[in-house]
C-alpha positions as CSV (number, residue, x, y, z in Angstrom):
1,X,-28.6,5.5,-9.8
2,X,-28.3,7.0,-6.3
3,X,-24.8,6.8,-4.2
4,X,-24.8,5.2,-1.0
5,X,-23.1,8.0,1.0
6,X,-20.1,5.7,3.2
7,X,-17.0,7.2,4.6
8,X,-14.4,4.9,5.9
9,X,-12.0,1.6,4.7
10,X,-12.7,-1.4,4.0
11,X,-9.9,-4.4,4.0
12,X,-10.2,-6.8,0.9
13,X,-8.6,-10.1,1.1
14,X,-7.9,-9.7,-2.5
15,X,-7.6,-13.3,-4.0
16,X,-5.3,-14.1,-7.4
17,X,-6.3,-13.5,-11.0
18,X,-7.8,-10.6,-10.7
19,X,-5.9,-6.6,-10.1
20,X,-6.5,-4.3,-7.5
21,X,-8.8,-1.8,-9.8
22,X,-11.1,-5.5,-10.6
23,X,-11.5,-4.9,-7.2
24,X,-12.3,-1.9,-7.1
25,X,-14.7,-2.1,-9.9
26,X,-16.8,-4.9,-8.3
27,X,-17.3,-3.0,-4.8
28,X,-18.5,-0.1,-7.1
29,X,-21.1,-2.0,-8.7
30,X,-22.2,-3.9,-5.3
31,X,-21.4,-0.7,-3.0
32,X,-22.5,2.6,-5.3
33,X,-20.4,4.5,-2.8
34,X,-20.0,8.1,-3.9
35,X,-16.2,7.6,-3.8
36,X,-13.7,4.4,-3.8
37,X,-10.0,3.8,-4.3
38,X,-7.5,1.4,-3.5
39,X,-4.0,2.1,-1.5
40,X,-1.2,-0.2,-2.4
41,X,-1.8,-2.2,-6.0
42,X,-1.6,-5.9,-5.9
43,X,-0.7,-7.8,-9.1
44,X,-2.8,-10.2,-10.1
45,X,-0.6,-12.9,-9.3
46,X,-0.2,-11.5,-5.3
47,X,-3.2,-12.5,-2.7
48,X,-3.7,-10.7,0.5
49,X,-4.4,-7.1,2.2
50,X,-5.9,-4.0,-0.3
51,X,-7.0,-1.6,1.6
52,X,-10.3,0.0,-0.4
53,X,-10.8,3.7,0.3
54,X,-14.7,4.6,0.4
55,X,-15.8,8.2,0.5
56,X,-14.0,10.4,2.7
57,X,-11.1,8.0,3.2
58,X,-10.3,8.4,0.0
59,X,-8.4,11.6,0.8
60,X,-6.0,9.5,2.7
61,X,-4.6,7.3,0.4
62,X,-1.5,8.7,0.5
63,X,-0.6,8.0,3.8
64,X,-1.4,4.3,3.6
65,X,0.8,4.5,0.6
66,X,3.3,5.6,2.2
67,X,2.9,2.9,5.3
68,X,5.2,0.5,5.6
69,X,4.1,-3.1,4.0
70,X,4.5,-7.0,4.6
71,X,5.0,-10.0,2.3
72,X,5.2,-13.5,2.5
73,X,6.6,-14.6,-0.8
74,X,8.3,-17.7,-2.3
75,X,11.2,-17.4,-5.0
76,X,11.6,-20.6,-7.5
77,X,14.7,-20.9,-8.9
78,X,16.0,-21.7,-12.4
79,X,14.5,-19.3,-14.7
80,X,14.2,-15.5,-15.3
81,X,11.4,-14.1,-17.1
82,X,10.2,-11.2,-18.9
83,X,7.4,-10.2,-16.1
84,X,10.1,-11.6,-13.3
85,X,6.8,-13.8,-12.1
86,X,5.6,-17.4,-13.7
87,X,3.3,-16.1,-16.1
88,X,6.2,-14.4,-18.1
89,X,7.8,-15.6,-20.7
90,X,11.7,-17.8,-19.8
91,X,13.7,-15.5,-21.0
92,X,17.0,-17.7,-18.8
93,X,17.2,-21.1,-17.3
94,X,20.1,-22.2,-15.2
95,X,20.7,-25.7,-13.5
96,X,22.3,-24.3,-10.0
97,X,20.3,-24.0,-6.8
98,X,21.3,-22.7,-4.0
99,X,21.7,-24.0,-0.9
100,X,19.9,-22.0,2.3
101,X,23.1,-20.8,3.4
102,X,24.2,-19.2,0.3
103,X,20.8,-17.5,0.6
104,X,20.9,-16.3,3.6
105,X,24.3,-15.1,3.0
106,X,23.1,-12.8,0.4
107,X,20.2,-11.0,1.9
108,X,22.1,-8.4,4.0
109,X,22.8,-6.7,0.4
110,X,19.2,-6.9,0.0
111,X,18.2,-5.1,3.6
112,X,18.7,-1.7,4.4
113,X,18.6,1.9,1.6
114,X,19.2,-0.1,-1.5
115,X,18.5,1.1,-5.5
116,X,16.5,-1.4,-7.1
117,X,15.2,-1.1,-10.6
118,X,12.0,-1.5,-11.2
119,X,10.7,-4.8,-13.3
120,X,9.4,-3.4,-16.6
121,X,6.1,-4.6,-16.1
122,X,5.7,-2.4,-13.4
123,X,2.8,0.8,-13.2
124,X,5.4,3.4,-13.1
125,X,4.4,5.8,-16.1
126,X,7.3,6.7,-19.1
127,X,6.7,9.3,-20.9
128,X,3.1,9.5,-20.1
129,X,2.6,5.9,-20.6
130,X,2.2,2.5,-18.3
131,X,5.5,0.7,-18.3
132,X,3.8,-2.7,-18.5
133,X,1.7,-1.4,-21.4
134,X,4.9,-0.8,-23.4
135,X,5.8,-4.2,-22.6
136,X,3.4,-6.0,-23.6
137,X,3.6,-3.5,-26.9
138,X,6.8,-5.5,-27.7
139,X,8.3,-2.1,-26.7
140,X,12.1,-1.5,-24.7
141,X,11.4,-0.6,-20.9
142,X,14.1,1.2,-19.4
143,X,13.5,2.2,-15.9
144,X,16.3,4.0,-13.7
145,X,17.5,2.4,-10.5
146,X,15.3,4.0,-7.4
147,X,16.3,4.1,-3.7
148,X,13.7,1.8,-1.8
149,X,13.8,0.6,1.8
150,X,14.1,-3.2,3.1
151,X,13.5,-2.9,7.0
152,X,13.4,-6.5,6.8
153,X,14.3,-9.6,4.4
154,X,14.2,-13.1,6.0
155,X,14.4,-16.7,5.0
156,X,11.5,-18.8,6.3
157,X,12.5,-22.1,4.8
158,X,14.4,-23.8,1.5
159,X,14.2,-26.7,-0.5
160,X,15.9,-27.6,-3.6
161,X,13.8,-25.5,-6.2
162,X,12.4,-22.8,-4.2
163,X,12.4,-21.0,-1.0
164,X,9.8,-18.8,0.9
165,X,11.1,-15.2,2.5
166,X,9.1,-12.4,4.8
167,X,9.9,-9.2,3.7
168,X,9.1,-5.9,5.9
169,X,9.8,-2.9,3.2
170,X,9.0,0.7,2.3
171,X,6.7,2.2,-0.2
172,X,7.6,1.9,-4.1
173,X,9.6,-1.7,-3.4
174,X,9.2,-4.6,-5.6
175,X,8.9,-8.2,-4.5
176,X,9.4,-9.2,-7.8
177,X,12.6,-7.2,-8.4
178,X,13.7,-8.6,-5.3
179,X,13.5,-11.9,-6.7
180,X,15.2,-11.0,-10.1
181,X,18.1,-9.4,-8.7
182,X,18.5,-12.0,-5.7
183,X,18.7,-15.0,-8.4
184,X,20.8,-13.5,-10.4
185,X,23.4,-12.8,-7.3
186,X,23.1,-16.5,-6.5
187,X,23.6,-17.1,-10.3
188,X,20.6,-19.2,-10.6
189,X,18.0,-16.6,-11.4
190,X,14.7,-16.2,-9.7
191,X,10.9,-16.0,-10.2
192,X,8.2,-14.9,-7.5
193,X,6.2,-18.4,-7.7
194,X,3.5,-17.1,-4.4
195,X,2.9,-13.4,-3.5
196,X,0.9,-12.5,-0.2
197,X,0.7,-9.2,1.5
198,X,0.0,-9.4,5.1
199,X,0.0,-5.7,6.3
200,X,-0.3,-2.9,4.4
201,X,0.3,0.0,6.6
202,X,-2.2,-0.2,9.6
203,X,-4.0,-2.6,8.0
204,X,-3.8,-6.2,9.0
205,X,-5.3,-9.8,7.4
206,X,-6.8,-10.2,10.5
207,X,-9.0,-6.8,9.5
208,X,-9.5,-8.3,6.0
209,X,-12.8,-9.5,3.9
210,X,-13.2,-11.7,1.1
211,X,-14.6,-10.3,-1.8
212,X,-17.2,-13.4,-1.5
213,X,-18.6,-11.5,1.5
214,X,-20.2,-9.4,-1.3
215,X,-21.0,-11.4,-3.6
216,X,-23.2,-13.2,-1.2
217,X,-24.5,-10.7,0.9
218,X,-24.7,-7.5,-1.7
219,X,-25.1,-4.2,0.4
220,X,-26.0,-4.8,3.5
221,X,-25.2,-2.0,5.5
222,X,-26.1,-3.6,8.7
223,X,-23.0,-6.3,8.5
224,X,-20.6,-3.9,6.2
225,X,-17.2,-3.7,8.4
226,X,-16.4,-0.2,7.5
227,X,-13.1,0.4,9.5
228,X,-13.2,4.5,10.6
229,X,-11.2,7.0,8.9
230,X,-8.6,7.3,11.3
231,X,-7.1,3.9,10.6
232,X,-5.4,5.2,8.1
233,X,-3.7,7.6,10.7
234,X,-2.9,5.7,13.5
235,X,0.8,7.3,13.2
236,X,-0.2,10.8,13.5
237,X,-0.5,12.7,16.4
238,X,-3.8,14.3,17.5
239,X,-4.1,17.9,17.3
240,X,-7.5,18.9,19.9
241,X,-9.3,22.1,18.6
242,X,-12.9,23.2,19.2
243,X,-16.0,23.3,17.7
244,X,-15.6,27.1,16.6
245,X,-12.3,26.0,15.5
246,X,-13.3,23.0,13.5
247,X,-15.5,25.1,11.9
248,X,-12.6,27.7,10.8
249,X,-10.3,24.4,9.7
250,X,-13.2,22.9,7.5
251,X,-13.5,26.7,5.7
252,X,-10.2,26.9,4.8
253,X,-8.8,29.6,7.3
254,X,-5.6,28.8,9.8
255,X,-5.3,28.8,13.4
256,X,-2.4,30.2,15.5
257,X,-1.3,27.3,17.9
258,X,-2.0,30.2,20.7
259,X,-5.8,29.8,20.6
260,X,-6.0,25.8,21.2
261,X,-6.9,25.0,24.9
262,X,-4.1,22.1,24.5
263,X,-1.5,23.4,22.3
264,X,1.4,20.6,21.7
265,X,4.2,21.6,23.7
266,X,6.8,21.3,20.4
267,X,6.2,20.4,17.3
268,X,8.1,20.5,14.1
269,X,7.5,22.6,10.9
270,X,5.6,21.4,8.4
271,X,4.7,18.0,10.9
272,X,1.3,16.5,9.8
273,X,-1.0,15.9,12.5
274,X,-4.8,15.1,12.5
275,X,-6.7,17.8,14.1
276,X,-10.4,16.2,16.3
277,X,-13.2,17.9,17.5
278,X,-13.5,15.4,20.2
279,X,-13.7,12.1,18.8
280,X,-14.4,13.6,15.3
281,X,-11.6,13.6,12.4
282,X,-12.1,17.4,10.8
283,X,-8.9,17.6,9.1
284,X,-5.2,16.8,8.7
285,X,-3.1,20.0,9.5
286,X,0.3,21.6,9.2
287,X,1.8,23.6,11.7
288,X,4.4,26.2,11.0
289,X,5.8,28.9,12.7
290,X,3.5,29.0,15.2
291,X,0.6,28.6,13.1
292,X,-1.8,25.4,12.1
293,X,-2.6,25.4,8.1
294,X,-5.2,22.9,7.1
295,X,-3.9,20.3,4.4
296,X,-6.4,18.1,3.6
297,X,-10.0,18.7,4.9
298,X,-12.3,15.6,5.6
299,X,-16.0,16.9,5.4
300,X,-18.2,13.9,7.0
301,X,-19.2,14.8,10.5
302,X,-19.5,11.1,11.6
303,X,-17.4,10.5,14.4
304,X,-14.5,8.3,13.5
C-alpha cells in the first residue's frame, strides 16, 4: 500500500480508554504516512493534548519531550491503589479528608527539584522489561526515586472527597505519583480520579483534533491541520545559512560560523539551534568552537 508522504504534527485531543500508541495505530491505518510517533504518553485514563509526529517531525520528538507540560487533574481521597489511579486495585482506605488548607499547606514540598518515585505501572523499562508489564505479571516493581521538576502545583478547588489541582511540570513527572505521595502526606491517601493534559510543550488544546475528525472525514488532505515542523522548536534560536550552505548541512559536512552572512554574535558550545534556508527548516545544528556541526538533519524541502 502506498505512503502518503506528510511532514509536520498533528495535535490529537486524545480521549479516555484508549493509550497513546491506540492512537497512533488508528492515524496509521487512516493516514498511511511514511512515518508517525507520538511525544509525551498519555494513560488511558488521562484526556487531552498528544502531539503525533508525522514524517519528518518525527526527528523532533525529543524536544517536545523535553517541553515543559500542563495538567488539570483531580485527586479523590480515601484509598491508595496498586496503579495509584481508580482502575487499580484498593490496596489502603482511610476515613480522614483533608481540609483545603491542610492541602494547600503541603504543596510547597511538592513544587520545586523534588525526587519522586515513579508508580510501578509506569513505562520506565527494568531490566529490559516494561515496569507495568511486571506488574501486572504479579511481579515486585522497584523503581529508584528520580529528580523531576514542579514549576507549578496549585489548588483549584476542594470538597470533602476530592479536590482538582493545575500542575505546570518537567519532563519524566508523574501526576499519579503526585497524588500517591501527596495523600499519603495528608494521611488520607490519594487516587488520580480525572487526568487532562492541556499543553504539552508548544502544543496547546486550542491546536488539538478529535480523533472523530478522522473517523468521519478519512484522509482528506485538503482539511488535514498539519501544524509545520518548526512548532516543535519554537524555543530555539534560528541559525540563517544559504542555499550552498544548506546543501553542505543536509550532506553531513560542518560549517565555520565565519562563512554565514549573519553569524550570531555569541553563542554557547554545544547550544542547539535550528539552522533556515529562508523560511525552510534544513537542520538542527551544534555550534562549537567556532564551528556549526549538524545534529539532526530534516530532509523535506517544504517550507515550514
Amino acid at each position: 500500500m502506498q505512503k502518503n508522504t506528510i511532514d509536520g504534527w498533528l495535535a490529537i485531543d486524545k480521549p479516555a480508554g484508549i493509550g497513546s500508541t491506540d492512537v497512533v495505530t488508528k492515524l496509521k491505518h487512516v493516514l498511511r504516512p511514511a512515518k508517525i510517533g507520538h511525544a509525551g504518553t498519555l494513560d488511558p485514563l488521562a484526556t487531552g493534548v498528544l502531539p503525533i509526529a508525522l514524517g519528518q517531525a518525527t526527528k523532533l520528538i525529543p524536544f517536545v519531550m523535553d517541553g515543559a507540560k500542563e495538567y488539570a487533574f483531580e485527586i479523590t481521597w480515601g484509598r491508595e491503589t496498586t496503579t495509584d489511579d481508580l482502575g487499580g486495585a484498593v490496596v489502603q482506605t482511610s476515613d480522614k479528608r483533608p481540609t483545603p488548607r491542610e492541602i494547600e499547606s503541603a504543596l510547597p514540598a511538592f513544587t520545586g527539584t523534588i525526587a519522586q518515585v515513579p508508580p510501578a505501572y509506569s513505562a520506565i523499562k527494568v531490566d529490559g522489561r516494561r515496569a507495568y508489564d511486571l506488574a501486572r505479571a504479579g511481579e515486585a516493581v522497584v523503581l529508584n526515586p528520580r529528580p523531576v521538576v514542579v514549576h507549578e502545583l496549585r489548588l483549584v478547588s476542594a470538597d470533602r472527597d476530592a479536590a482538582r489541582f493545575f500542575i505546570r511540570c518537567g519532563k519524566g513527572t508523574y501526576v499519579r505519583a503526585v497524588a500517591h505521595d501527596l495523600g499519603r502526606a495528608l494521611g488520607c491517601f490519594g487516587v488520580v480520579s480525572s487526568l487532562r493534559r492541556t499543553r504539552c510543550g508548544p502544543f496547546r488544546e486550542a491546536d488539538t483534533i478529535s480523533l472523530d475528525f478522522f473517523e468521519e472525514s478519512g484522509y482528506n488532505a485538503g482539511a488535514l491541520r498539519v501544524l509545520p515542523l518548526t512548532t516543535a522548536l519554537d524555543d530555539i534560536l534560528v541559525l540563517a545559512v544559504g542555499e550552498e550552505q544548506a546543501k553542505r548541512l543536509k550532506q553531513g559536512q560542518r560549517i565555520p560560523l565565519a562563512e554565514l552572512e549573519h553569524p550570531p554574535t555569541q553563542v554557547e558550545n554545544d547550544a542547539v539551534l535550528q539552522a533556515k534556508c529562508g523560511m525552510r527548516l534544513v537542520a538542527l545544528v551544534k555550534c562549537k568552537d567556532g564551528v556549526v556541526h549538524p545534529y539532526r538533519v530534516v530532509a523535506s524541502d517544504e517550507k515550514q
